[in-house]
C-alpha positions as CSV (number, residue, x, y, z in Angstrom):
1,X,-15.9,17.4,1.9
2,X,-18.1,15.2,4.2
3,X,-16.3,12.2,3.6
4,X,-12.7,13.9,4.1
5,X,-13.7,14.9,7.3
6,X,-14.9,11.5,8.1
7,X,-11.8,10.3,6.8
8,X,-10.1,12.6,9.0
9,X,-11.9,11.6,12.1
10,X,-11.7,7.8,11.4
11,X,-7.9,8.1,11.5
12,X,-7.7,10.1,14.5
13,X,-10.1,7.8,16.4
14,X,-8.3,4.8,15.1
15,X,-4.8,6.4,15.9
16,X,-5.9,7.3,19.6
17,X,-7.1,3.9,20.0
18,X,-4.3,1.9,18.9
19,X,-1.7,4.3,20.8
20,X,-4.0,3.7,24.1
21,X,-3.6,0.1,23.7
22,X,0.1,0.1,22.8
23,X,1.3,2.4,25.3
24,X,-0.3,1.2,28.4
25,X,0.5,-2.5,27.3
26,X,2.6,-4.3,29.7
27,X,5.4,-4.6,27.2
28,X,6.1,-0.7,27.7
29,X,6.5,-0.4,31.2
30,X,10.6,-0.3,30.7
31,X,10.1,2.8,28.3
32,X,12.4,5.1,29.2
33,X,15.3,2.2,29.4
34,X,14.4,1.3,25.9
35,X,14.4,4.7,24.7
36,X,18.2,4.4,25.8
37,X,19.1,1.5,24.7
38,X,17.7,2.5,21.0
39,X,20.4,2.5,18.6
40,X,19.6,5.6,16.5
41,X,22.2,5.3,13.5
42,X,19.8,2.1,12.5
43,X,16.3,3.8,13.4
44,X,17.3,6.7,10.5
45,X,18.7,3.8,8.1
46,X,14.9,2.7,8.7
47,X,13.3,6.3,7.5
48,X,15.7,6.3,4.6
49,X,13.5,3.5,3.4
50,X,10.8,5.3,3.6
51,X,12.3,7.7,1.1
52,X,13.2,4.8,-1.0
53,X,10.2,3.7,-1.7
54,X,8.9,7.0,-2.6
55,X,12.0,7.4,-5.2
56,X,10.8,4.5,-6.8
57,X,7.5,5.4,-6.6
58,X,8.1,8.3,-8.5
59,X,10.2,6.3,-10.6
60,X,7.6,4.0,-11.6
61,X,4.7,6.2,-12.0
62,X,7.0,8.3,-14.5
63,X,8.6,5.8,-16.7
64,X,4.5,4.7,-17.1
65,X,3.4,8.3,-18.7
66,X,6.7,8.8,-20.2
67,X,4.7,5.4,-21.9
68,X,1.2,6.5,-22.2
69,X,1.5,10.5,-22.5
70,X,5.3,11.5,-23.4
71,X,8.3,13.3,-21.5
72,X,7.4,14.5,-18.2
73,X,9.5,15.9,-15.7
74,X,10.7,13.1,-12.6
75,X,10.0,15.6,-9.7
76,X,6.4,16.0,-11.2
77,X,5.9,12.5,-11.0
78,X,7.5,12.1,-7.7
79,X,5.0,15.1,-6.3
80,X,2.2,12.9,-7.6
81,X,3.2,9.3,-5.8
82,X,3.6,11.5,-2.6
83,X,0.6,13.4,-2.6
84,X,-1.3,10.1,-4.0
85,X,0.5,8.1,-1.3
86,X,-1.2,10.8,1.3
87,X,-4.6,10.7,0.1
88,X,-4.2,6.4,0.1
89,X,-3.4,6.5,4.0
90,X,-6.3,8.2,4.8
91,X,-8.8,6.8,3.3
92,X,-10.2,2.9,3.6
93,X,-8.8,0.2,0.6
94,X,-6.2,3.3,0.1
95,X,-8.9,4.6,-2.7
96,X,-8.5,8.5,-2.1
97,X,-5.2,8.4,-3.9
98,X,-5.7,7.5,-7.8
99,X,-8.8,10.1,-8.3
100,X,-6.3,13.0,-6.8
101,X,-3.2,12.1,-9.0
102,X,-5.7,11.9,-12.0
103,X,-6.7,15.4,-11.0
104,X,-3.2,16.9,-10.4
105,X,-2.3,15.0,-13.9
106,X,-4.7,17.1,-15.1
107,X,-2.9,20.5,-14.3
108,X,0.0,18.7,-16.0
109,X,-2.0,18.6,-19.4
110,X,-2.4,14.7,-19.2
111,X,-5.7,14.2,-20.2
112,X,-8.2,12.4,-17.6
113,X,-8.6,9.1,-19.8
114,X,-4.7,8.7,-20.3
115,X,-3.8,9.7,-16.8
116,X,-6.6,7.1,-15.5
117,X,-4.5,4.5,-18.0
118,X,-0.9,5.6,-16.6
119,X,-3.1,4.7,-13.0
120,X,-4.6,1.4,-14.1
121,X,-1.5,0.5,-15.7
122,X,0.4,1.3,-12.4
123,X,-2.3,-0.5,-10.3
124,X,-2.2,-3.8,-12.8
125,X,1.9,-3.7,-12.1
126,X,1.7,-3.5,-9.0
127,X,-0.9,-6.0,-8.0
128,X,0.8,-8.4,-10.0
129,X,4.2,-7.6,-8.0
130,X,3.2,-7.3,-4.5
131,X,0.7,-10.7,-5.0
132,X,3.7,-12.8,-6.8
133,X,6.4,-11.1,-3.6
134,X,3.9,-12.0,-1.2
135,X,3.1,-15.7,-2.7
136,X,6.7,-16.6,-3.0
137,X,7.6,-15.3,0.5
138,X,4.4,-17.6,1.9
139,X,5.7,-19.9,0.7
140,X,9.4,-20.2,1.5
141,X,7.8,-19.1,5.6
142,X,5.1,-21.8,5.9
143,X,7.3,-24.0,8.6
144,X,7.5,-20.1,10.3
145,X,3.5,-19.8,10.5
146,X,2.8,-23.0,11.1
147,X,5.0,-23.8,13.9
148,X,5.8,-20.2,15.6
149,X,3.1,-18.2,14.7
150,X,0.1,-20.2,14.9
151,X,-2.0,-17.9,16.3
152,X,-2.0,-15.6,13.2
153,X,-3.0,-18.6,10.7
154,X,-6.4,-17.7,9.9
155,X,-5.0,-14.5,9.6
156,X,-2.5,-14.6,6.2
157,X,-4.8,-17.8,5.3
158,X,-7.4,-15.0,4.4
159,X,-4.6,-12.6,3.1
160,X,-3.1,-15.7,1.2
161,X,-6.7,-16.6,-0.7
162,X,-7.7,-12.8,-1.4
163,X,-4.1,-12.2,-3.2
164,X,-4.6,-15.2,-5.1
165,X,-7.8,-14.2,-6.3
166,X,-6.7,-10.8,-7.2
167,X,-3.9,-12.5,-9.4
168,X,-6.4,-15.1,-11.0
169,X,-8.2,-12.1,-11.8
170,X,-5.1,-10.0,-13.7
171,X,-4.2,-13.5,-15.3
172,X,-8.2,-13.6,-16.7
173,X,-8.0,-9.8,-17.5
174,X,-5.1,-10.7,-19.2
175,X,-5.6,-14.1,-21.0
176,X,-9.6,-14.6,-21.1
177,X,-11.0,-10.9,-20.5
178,X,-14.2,-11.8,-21.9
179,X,-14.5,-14.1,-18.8
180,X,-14.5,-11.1,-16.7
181,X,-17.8,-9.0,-17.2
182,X,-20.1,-11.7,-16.7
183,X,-19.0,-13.2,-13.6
184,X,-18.8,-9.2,-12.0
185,X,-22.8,-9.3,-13.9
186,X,-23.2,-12.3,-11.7
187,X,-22.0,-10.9,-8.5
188,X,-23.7,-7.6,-9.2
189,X,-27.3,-9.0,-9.5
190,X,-27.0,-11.4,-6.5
191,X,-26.1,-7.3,-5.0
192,X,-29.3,-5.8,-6.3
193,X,-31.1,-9.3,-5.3
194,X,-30.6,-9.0,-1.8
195,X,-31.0,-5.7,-1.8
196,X,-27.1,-4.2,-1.1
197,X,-27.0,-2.6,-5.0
198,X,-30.3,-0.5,-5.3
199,X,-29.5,1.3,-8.8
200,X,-27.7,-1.7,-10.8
201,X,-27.4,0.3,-13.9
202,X,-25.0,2.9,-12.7
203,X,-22.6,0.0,-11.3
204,X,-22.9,-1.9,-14.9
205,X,-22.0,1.6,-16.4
206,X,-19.5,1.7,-14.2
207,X,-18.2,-1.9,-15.2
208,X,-18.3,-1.0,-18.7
209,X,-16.0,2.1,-18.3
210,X,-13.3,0.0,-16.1
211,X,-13.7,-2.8,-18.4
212,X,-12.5,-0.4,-21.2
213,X,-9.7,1.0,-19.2
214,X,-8.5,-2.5,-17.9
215,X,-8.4,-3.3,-21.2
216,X,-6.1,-0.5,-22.7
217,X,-4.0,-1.0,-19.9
218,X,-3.6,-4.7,-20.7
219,X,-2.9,-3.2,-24.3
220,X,0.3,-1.0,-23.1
221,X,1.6,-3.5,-21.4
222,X,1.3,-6.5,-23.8
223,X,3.0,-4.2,-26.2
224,X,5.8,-2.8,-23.9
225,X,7.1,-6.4,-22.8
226,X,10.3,-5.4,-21.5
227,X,9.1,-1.8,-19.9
228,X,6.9,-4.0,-18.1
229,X,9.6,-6.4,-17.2
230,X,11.7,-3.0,-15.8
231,X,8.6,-1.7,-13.8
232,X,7.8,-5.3,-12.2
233,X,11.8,-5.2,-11.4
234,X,11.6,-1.5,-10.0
235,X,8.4,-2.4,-8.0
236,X,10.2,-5.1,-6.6
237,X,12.4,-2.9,-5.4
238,X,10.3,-0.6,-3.8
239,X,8.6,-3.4,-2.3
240,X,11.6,-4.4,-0.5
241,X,12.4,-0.7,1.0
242,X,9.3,-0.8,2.6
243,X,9.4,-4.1,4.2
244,X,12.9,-3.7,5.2
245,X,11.9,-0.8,7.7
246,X,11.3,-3.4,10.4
247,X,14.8,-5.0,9.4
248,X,16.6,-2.2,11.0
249,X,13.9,-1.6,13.8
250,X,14.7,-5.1,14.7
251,X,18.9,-4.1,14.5
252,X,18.1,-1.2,16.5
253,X,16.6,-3.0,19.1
254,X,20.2,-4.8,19.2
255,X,18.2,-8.0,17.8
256,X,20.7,-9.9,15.3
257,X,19.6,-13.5,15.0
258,X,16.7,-13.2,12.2
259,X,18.1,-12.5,8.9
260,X,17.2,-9.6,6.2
261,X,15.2,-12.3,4.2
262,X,13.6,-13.6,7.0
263,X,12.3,-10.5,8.1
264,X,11.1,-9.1,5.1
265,X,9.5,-12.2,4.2
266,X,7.5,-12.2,7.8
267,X,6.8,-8.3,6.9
268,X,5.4,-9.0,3.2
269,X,2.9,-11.7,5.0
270,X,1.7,-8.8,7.5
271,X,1.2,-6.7,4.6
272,X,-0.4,-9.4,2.7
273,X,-3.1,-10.3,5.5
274,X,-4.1,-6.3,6.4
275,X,-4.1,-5.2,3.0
276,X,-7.8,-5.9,2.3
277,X,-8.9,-4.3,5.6
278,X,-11.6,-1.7,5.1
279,X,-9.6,0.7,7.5
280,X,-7.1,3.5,6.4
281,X,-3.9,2.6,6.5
282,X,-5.2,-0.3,7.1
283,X,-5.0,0.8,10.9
284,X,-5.8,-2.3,14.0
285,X,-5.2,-5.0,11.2
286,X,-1.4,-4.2,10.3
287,X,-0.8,-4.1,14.2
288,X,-2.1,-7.0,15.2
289,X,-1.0,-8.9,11.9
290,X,2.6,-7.9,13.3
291,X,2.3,-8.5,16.6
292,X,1.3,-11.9,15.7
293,X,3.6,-13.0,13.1
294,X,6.6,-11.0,14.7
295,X,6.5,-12.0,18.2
296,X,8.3,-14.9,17.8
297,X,11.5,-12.7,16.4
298,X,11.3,-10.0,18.9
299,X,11.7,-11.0,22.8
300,X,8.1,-10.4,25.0
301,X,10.0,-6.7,26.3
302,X,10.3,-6.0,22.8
303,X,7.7,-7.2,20.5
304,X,5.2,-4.1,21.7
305,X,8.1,-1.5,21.2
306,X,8.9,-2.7,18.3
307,X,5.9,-2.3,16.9
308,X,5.0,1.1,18.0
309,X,8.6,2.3,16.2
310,X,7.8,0.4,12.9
311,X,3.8,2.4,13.0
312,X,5.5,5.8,14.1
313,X,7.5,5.0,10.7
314,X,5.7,3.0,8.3
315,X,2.6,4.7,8.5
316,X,2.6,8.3,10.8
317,X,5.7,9.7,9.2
318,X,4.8,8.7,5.8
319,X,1.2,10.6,6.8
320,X,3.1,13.7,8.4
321,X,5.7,14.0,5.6
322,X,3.6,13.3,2.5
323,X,1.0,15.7,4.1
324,X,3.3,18.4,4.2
325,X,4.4,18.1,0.6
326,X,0.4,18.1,0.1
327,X,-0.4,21.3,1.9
328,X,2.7,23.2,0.4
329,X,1.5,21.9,-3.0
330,X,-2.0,23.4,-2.2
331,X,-0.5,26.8,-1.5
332,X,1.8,26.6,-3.9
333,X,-1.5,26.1,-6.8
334,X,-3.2,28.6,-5.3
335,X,-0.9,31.1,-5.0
336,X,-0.4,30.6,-8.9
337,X,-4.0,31.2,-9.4
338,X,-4.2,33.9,-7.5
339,X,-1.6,35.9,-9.2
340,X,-2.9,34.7,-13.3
């Protein structure tokens, strides 16, 4: 409860801070004349991708347990990628989502060890997907970040290095596994050395448990080759309707020189830089990340709005919507209860 409220708290702080500095930047004087000038038709196109990529989401997570546990219904899957999706927002390194969805698997009758599998299955796909999207876009914009946005180098430089390490590490979980324990042994007793891990055991317990589940995932998905072939694909997919949100902020804005590519590209390189920010919703990093990378694209009267539209979208309506598909699930449980 503590850390939900400090959850809570941390969002709203960061939220008021963020809105302070975009709203009484210079960029937002002419307000109510871009208001105006908004073209709305492509501003709804842009929370339609929002609901794509929690169609997919769905998608994903239920053709995995259809894999691990057996038929399950889509909408119950989709419930628990939105909810999940809720409790990831809120908290820092999006880690509030996974132990909820394992919980509401739970009231599905999938067990906690399978519907931790169908998670670290999901999370092994998707790291794999969003790292490869991510590398090849890097590469086919480093003239882009070189020469227009050299201010945010250091920035995706960081983001770059971290993603690759993340997918040296799937390719050793997947290829030399037995590699892995001792180097996170190594890591953990330079920790408890220096005095950051006090009770080393209860991490290398820890370790042991993941390791276990890591490798079961690897399992599932060594044996369903082209399943994993489909959910890579699908992810893909999602990927892509989340990115593209700032596509048609961009046409809204009456912008038309930049194309779809190029955009989503610069967007997957924003998302690559703030994803390992210890902040939910990776709040301060993914805003300065964009104003950085997309201020070359969007004129100096623009750049600011343009960001505060892709936030208000991206990341506040995804909070607002998939909260309130969290709350009614509450009171839908508990009214359940209640009358058994």
């Amino acid at each position: 409860m503590e850390n939900k409220k400090i959850n809570y708290i941390s969002v709203a702080l960061i939220t008021m801070i963020t809105l302070i500095v975009i709203l009484t930047s210079e960029g937002l004087k002419d307000l109510p004349e871009l208001l105006v000038n908004t073209n709305t038709k492509y501003l709804i196109i842009a929370l339609s991708m929002m609901l794509g990529d929690w169609i997919f989401d769905g998608m994903i997570l239920n053709i995995i347990t259809k894999t691990v546990h057996g038929s399950i219904n889509y909408f119950k899957s989709l419930k628990i990628a939105i909810i999940g999706q809720y409790y990831s927002a809120i908290t820092p390194f999006s880690t509030g989502g996974q132990p909820v969805q394992v919980y509401l698997m739970s009231k599905d009758d999938i067990s906690v060890p399978k519907g931790s599998l169908i998670l670290f299955n999901k999370f092994i796909i998707y790291q794999m997907t969003v790292t490869l999207y991510s590398l090849i876009m890097f590469i086919l914009k480093l003239n882009f970040i070189f020469n227009d946005a050299k201010a945010a180098v250091p920035f995706v430089i960081i983001g770059f290095i971290l993603n690759l390490l993340v997918l040296a590490g799937i390719i050793l979980l997947f290829y030399k596994p037995e590699w892995i324990k001792p180097m996170v042994l190594y890591f953990y007793k330079f920790l408890n050395k220096i005095g950051i891990m006090k009770d080393m055991q209860k991490y290398v317990c820890r370790l042991d448990k993941s390791m276990e589940e890591y490798m079961q995932s690897v399992e599932k998905i060594r044996e369903n080759k082209k399943n994993t072939i489909v959910l890579i694909a699908l992810t893909s997919i999602q990927l892509t309707f989340y990115f593209s949100i700032t596509y048609f902020v961009y046409l809204a804005l009456g912008l038309t020189e930049a194309s779809f590519i190029d955009i989503i590209a610069i967007q997957s390189l924003v998302y690559m830089a703030a994803s390992y920010i210890p902040t939910p919703g990776t709040a301060g990093a993914s805003e300065g990340g964009y104003y950085l990378l997309f201020k070359p694209l969007f004129t100096p009267k623009l750049i600011t709005y343009a960001l505060l539209l892709w936030r208000a979208i991206s990341y506040y309506f995804r909070i607002l919507f998939t909260g309130v598909i969290t709350l009614l699930d509450y009171i839908i449980r508990k009214r359940k209860k209640i009358a058994v």
